[in-house]
N, C-alpha and C positions, 0 to 999 in steps of 0.2 A: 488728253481728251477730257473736256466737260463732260458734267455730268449730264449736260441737257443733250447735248448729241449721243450720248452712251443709248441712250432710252429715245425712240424715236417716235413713237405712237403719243397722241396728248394723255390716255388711259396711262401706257406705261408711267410717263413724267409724274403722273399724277399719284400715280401708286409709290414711285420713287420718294416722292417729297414727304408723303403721309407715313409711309416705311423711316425715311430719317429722321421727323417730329416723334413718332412714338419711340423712335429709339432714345429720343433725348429723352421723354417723358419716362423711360424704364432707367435710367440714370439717374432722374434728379427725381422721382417719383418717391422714392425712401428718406427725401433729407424730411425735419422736422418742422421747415419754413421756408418762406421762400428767401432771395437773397441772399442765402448762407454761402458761403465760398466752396464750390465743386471739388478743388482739387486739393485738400491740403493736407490730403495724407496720403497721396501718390510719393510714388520714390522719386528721387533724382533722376534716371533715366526717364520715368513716364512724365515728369515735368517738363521735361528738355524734348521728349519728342512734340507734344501737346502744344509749346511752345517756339516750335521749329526754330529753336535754338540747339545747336549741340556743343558743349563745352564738358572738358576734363572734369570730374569730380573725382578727383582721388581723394582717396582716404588716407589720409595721413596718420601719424602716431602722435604721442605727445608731446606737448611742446618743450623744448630743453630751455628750464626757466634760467641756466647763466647766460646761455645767449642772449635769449630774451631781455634779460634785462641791461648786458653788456647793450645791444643794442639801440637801447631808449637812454641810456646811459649818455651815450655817444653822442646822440641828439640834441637831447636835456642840454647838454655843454654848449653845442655848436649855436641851438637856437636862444640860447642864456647871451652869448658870448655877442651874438649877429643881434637881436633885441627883435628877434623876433618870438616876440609874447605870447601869440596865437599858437603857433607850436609849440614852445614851450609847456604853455601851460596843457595841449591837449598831451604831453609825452606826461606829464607831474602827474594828471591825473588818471591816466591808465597805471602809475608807479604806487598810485595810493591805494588801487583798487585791487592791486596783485593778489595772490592767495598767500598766507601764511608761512604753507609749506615750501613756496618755492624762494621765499626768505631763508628758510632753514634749509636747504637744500645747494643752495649758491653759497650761502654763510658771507664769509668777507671777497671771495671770489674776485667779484663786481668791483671792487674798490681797488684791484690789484691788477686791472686791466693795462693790455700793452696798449690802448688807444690814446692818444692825448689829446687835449683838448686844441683849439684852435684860439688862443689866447690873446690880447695885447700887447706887444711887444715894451711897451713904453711903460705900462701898466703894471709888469710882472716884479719890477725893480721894487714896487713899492707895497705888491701886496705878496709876494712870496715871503715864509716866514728866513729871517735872518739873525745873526750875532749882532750883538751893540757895536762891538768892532765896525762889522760891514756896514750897520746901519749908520754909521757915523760919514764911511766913505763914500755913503751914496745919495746923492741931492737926486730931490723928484725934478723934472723939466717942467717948464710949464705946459709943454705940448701933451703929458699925460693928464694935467688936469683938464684940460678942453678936452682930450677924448673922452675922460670920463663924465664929465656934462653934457657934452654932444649926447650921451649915452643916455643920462637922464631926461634932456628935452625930447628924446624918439620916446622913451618911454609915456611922456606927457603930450605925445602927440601933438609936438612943435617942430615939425619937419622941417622947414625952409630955416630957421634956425639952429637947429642942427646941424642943416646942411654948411651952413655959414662956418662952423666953428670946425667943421673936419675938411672943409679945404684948406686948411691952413697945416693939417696934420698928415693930409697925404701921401708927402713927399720922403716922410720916413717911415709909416708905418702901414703894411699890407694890412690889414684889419679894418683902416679907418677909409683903406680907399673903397675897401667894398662898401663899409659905411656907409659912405659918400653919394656913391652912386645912387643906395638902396633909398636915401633920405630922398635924393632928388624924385626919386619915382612916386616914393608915397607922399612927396607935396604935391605932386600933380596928380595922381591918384585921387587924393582928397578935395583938390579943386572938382575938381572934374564929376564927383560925385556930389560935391553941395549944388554944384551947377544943374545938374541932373536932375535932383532931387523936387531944382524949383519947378520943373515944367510938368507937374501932374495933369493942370488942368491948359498950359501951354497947347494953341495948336499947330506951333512952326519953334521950330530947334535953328540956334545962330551958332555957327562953327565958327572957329579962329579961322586965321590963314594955312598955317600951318601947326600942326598938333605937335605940343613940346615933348612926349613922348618919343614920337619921329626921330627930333631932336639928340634926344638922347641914347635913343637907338644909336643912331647912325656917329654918334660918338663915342658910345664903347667899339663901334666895330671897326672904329679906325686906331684903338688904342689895342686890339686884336687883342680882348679882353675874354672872346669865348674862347681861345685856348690857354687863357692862365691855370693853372695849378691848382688855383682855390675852383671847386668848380660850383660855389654859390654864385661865380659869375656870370655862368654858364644858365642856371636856373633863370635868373634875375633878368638876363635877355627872352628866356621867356615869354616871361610875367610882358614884359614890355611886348615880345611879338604877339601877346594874345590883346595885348588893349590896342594895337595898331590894326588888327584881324587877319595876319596870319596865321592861322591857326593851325594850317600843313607846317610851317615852318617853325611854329611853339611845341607841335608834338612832338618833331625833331628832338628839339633843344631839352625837352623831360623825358624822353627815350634813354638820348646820352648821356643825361645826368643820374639815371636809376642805372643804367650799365658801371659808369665810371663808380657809380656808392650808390647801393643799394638799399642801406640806410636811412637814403633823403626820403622821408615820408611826405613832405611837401613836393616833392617831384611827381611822385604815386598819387598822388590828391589833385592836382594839376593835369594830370595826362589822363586822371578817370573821367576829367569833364572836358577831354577835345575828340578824345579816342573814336573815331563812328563806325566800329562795329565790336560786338560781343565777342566773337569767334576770334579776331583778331587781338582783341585785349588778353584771350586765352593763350593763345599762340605766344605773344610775346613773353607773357609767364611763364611759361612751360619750356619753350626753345632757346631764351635767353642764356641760359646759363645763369641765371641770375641767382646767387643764394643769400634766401632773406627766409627768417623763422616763420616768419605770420603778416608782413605787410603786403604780400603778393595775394594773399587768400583776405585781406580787408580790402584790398584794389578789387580784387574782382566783387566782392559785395556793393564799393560803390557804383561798378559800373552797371551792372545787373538794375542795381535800383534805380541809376539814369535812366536805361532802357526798358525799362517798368516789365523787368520781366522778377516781381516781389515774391514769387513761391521761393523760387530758384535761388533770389538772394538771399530770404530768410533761412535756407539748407544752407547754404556757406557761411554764415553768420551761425548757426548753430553749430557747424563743424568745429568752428573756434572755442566756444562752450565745453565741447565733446573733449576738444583735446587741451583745456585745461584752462580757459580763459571765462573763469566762472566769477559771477556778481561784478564785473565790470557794466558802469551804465551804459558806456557807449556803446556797447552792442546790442545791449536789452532796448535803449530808445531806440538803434535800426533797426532792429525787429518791430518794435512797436508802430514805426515809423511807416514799414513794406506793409505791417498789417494794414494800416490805416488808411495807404493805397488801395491797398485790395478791397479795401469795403468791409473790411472785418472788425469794425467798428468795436464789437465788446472786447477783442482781444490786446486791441490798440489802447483800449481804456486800462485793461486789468494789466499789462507792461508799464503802463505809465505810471499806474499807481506803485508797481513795485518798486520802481527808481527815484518815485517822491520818498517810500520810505525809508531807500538807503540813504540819498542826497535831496531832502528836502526843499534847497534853495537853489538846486541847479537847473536852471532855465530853458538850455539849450533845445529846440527841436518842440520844445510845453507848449508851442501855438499848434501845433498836431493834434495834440490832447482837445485843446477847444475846438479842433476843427470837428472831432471825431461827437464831443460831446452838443457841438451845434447839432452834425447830423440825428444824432440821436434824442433831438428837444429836448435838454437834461439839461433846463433851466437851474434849478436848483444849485448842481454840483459849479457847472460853468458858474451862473455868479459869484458861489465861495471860492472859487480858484481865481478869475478877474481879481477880488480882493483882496487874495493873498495874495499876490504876486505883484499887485499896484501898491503895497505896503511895502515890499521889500525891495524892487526895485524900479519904480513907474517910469523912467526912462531906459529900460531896453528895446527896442524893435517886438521882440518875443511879447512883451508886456502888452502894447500898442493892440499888439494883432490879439494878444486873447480876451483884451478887455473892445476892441473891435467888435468880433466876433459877440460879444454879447450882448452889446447895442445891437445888432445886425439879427440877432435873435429877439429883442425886444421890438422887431420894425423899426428900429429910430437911425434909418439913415445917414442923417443927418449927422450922429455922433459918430455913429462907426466910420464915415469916411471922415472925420476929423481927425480919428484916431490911427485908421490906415494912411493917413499922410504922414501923421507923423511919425511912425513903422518907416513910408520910405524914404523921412530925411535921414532917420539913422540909418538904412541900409536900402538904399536904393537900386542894388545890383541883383535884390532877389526876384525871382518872373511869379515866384506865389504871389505877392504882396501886392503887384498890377494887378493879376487878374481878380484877386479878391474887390480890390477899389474899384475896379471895372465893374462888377457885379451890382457893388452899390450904386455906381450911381446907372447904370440899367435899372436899376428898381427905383430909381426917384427919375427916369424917363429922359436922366440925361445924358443923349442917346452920343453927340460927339464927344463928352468926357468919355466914355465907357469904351470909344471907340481909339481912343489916342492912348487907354493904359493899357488895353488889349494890343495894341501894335508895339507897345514897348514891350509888354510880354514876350512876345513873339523876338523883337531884336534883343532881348537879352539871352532869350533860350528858346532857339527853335524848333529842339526837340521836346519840348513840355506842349502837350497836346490843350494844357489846358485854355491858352493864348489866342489857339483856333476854332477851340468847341467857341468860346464865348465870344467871336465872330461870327460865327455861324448864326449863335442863338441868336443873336442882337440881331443880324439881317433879317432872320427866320419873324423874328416879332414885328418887322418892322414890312413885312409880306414882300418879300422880293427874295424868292426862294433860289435863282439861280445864283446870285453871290451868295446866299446859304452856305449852297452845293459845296461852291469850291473850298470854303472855308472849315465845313465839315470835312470834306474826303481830306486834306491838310490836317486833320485832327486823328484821322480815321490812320492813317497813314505813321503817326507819331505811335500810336498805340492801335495795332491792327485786331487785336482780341480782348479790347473792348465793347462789351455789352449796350452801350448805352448808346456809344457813338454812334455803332452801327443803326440802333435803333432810328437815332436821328436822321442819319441818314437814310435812313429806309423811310420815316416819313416825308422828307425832300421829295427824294424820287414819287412819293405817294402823290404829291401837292403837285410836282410836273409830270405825272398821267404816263410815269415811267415804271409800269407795274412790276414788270419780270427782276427788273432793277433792285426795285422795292420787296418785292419776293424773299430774293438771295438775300438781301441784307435780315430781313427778319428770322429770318431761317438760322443764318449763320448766326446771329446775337444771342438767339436760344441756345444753338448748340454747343458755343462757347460760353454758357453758363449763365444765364440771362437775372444779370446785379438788382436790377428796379422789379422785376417779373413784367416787363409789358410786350415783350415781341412777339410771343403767342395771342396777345390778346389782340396788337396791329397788326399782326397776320391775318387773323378772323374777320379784323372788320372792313381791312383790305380786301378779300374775296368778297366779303355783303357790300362793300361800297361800287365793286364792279360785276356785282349779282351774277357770282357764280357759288350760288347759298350749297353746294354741295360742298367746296371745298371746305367754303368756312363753316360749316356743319364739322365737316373732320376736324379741324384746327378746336374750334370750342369745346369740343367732344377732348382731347387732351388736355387744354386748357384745365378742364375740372376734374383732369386725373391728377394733375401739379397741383392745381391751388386751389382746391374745394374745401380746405379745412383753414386757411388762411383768413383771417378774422380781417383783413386792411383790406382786400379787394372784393369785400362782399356786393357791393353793385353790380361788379364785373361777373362776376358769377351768378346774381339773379339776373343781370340779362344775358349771359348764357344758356342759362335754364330754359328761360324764355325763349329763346330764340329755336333753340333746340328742340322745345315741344311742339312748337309751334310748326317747325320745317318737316318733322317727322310727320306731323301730322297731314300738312298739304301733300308728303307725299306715300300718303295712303299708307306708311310704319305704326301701323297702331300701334302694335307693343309698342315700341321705344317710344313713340309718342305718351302712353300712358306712363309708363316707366319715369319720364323728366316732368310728365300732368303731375305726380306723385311730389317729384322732388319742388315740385313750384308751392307746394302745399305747406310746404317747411318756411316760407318767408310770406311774411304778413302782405307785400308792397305786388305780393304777382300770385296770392293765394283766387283770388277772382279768378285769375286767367286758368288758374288750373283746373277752378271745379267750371268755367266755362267749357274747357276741351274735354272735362272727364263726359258735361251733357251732351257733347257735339260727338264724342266717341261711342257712345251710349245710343245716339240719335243714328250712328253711320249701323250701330252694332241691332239694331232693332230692321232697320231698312233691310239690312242685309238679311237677317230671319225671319221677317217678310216677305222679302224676294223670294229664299229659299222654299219657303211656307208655300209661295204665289204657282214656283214651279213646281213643287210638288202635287200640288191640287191639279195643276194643267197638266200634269205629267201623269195622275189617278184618270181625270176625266179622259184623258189621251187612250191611254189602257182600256177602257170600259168600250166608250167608243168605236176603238177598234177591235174588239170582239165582236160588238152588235156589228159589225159592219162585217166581219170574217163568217157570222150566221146567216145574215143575209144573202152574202152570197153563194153560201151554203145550200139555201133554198131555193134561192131561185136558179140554182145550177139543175135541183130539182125536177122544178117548172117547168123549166126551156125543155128538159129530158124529156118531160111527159107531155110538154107541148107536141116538142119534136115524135114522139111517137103516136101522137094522137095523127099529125099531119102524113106523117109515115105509113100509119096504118087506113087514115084516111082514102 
């Protein structure tokens, strides 16, 4: 049952609504500003209920650092061996970041493991160490040196010849046929993204006939490659069902590939970004059977921060901390990262700074940091950081976006999307990097570019709400509020307990004369923590705009229990003041009228209006003991009056007596 049918009478509703604002206002009435993040010293359970999320938080013990590192171990080899570099390197660098102790505590352990690597066959003859003897009876083939150059042209990011030199090697060595495959994907991968990349400002997209991806789908699966033994092939149909957009059919394939080796970190990384829902990402952790030291508890952290539920992730991402995964960066940047979601702007800066001072030149994620320091107009720091990092590497994507970002903070347009373009030729798959060039060119009024990176936003990632706000907004300016609407509640929908959204949306419904609508949404944006502080203030002026000044008398009236000491909405609050003395006043509340006459007296811009009500209260308070005065007097003569009048008849009862016996005795 609604809350509106709970309460039947308009008094009741009305009592109800003012009953649940004060109670937000006795909530967030103790923070020291406004904006500050509500919840972020709730436990785990109060997160997850607040959140209408519920998922496992066990508390685990410490991490047993020989698995641990047998683990990455295992990896390190596999993605060494496969040349895939991206894993690779992120397994090297959680290896470098280890603690000390857990060095000393494995000892040689790790090096004595039963795993073995997954090697070249062709390859082994000539790098295993051997006797001059053997090495005498053993000629290299030439098929082992093309697998080893194939090997180096992936690494230089020469796919299509790559791919040339390992079909020639297929037919004797399992290694090179995965190779093979893997090459053909990443030259059409790469096609596909420089293609991409061209149509920023495109407003029509030209498809092939038939997509070679397809192609090569439907040609491993006649080569009945997802049940071979290696199950990187299994992965790798994936990859391929996720750029065809099967995405039911890709989670499949990274399901069965974390079951079969639990291991594959890249399976876990894969399936955090198909997975749509929380609870079920949970489930699968937990009921699997799955045993894995700590990749199940970093899976849940990315998925959390998909679904932007960032308190929740940042306790699972601490949990790792806790139990022994200390001064590794990449947990400290997704900390820094949820904070910076959350609007927690100083904390997102002081995390980032600690992982500039372990790994000064590591990049990853550092467009965050300018994002957080745009917010924050910290000119300053933003352009030493732009120039640090355009010295040390000006063609990464990262680079593009934070020296962007400070154009974009300078108002110059014109550079920043120069520079966001060229962000998405190197990496054209990310939905931030639309919508930010979306932004810009909305601020240079160019309303169908803004509208074509917004809708790639959206087709690359439909659960980033950000793709939808900035549909919304763009329609919203361009005053055709019901395509707003739907674009918003699509935003609203991606992230349901956001503040701002709802805000927005409550202004919509505001603009289409949809009040009750517009009500709910501003009500709920407070209670759920209100990031900008403005839902209390379009609550207020929502009841003054359909003058029913009593409500928004109550609404203003909290208003300046939250944010009267707030130095940045000081307008908002002299016309509060104002507003407030003034309503009191027309309704005959002297006190509290005099009370906020007082408080107008404090701001030079509405001091007039105060000592104008303090004469008007003074002129009501004078009339009034004058009136008093007026019946008092009539109320003395009244008195008198009727006494003379009570003698009167007194005597002339008299009279009549002695008349009447005069006539009597007469």
């Amino acid at each position: 049952m609604s809350a509106d049918k709970m309460f039947s009478t308009p008094i009741e509703r009305s009592l109800n609504r003012l009953t649940l604002i004060q109670q937000a206002a006795a909530r967030s009435g103790a923070l020291p500003a406004a904006g500050q993040f509500r919840n972020s010293k709730l436990s785990p359970f109060e997160v997850s209920q607040m959140s209408g999320v519920s998922i496992s938080m066990i508390e685990r013990g410490k991490i047993n650092s020989r698995e641990f590192i047998q683990e990455l171990e295992w990896f390190q080899q596999e993605t060494s061996t496969r040349c895939f570099i991206d894993g690779e390197m992120w397994t090297n660098e959680i290896l470098a970041y280890i603690p000390n102790e857990w060095l000393v505590e494995s000892e040689t352990t790790v090096w004595h493991t039963n795993v073995k690597p997954f090697v070249n066959d062709s390859l082994s003859s000539i790098t295993s160490p051997s006797s001059s003897t053997q090495r005498e009876d053993v000629t290299p083939k030439k098929d082992s040196y093309s697998s080893r150059f194939a090997r180096t042209l992936i690494k230089n990011k020469d796919f299509r010849r790559a791919a040339h030199f390992l079909e020639k090697t297929i037919k004797d060595n399992r290694s090179d046929h995965f190779l093979y495959y893997r090459c053909l994907f990443l030259a059409y991968y790469q096609e596909h993204l420089e293609n991409d990349s061209e149509g920023v400002e495109r407003k029509t997209s030209f498809a092939e006939e038939k997509s070679p991806f397809s192609i090569l789908y439907q040609r491993m699966i006649d080569e009945k490659l997802r049940e071979n033994d290696d199950v990187w092939f299994e992965y790798l149909m994936g990859l391929l069902e996720v750029q065809l957009g099967l995405k039911v059919e890709a989670e499949k394939s990274f399901r069965s590939v974390i079951i079969r080796e639990p291991r594959h970190w890249l399976a876990w990384e894969g399936l955090s970004l198909l997975i749509c829902d929380i609870e079920d990402a949970d489930t699968f952790v937990t009921s699997s059977n799955i045993k894995s030291v700590w990749m199940s508890d970093w899976f849940m952290v990315l998925v959390l921060q998909r679904f932007h539920q960032h308190s929740m992730a940042i306790q699972k991402a601490e949990q790792l901390v806790t139990r022994g995964m200390t001064g590794i960066p990449m947990i400290i940047t997704k900390i820094a990262a949820c904070s910076n979601a959350r609007h927690d702007h100083d904390q997102a800066i002081a995390n980032f700074e600690d992982v500039r001072k372990i790994d000064p030149y590591r990049l990853t994620d550092l467009h965050l940091l300018s994002d957080s320091l745009y917010i924050r107009n910290d000119q300053r720091q933003l352009s030493a950081l732009a120039m640090e990092v355009y010295k040390v590497h000006k063609f990464r994507w990262e680079t593009c976006c934070i020296v962007a970002n400070y154009h974009a903070m300078r108002r110059d347009s014109e550079h920043a999307i120069k520079f966001f373009q060229r962000a998405l030729r190197l990496n054209p798959g990310f939905a931030a990097l639309w919508v930010l060039i979306g932004h810009e060119f909305m601020e240079m009024k160019n309303n169908a570019a803004a509208c074509v990176s917004y809708r790639r936003a959206i087709e690359i990632d439909p659960a980033d709400h950000r793709g939808w706000y900035g549909l919304g907004q763009m329609y919203d300016i361009m005053k055709m509020p019901a395509y707003s609407l739907y674009y918003y509640q699509e935003a609203q929908k991606c992230k349901p307990h956001d503040s701002r959204l709802l805000v927005a949306l409550g202004e919509v419904y505001s603009k289409l004369n949809r009040v009750d609508d517009a009500e709910k949404c501003f009500t709920g944006a407070y209670l759920f923590g209100d990031v900008e502080g403005n839902a209390l203030w379009n609550l207020a002026k929502l009841h003054e705009k359909y003058w029913d000044n009593h409500r928004a008398a109550q609404v203003f009236e909290v208003f300046l229990v939250v944010y009267e000491h707030v130095t940045s909405v000081e307008e908002k609050i002299i016309y509060a003041v104002a507003f407030l003395a003034n309503h009191f006043f027309k309704n005959d509340n002297f006190e509290k009228a005099g009370e906020f006459a007082t408080k107008c007296m404090a701001y030079e811009s509405i001091c007039q209006e105060g000592n104008r009500l303090f004469r008007e209260i003074s002129k009501v308070h004078r009339r009034e003991a004058e009136k008093a005065a007026e019946r008092g007097r009539r109320s003395g003569e009244g008195t008198s009056s009727q006494g003379a009048a009570q003698n009167d008849e007194e005597g002339g009862g008299e009279e009549e007596m002695s008349e009447g016996e005069d006539d009597l005795t007469f």
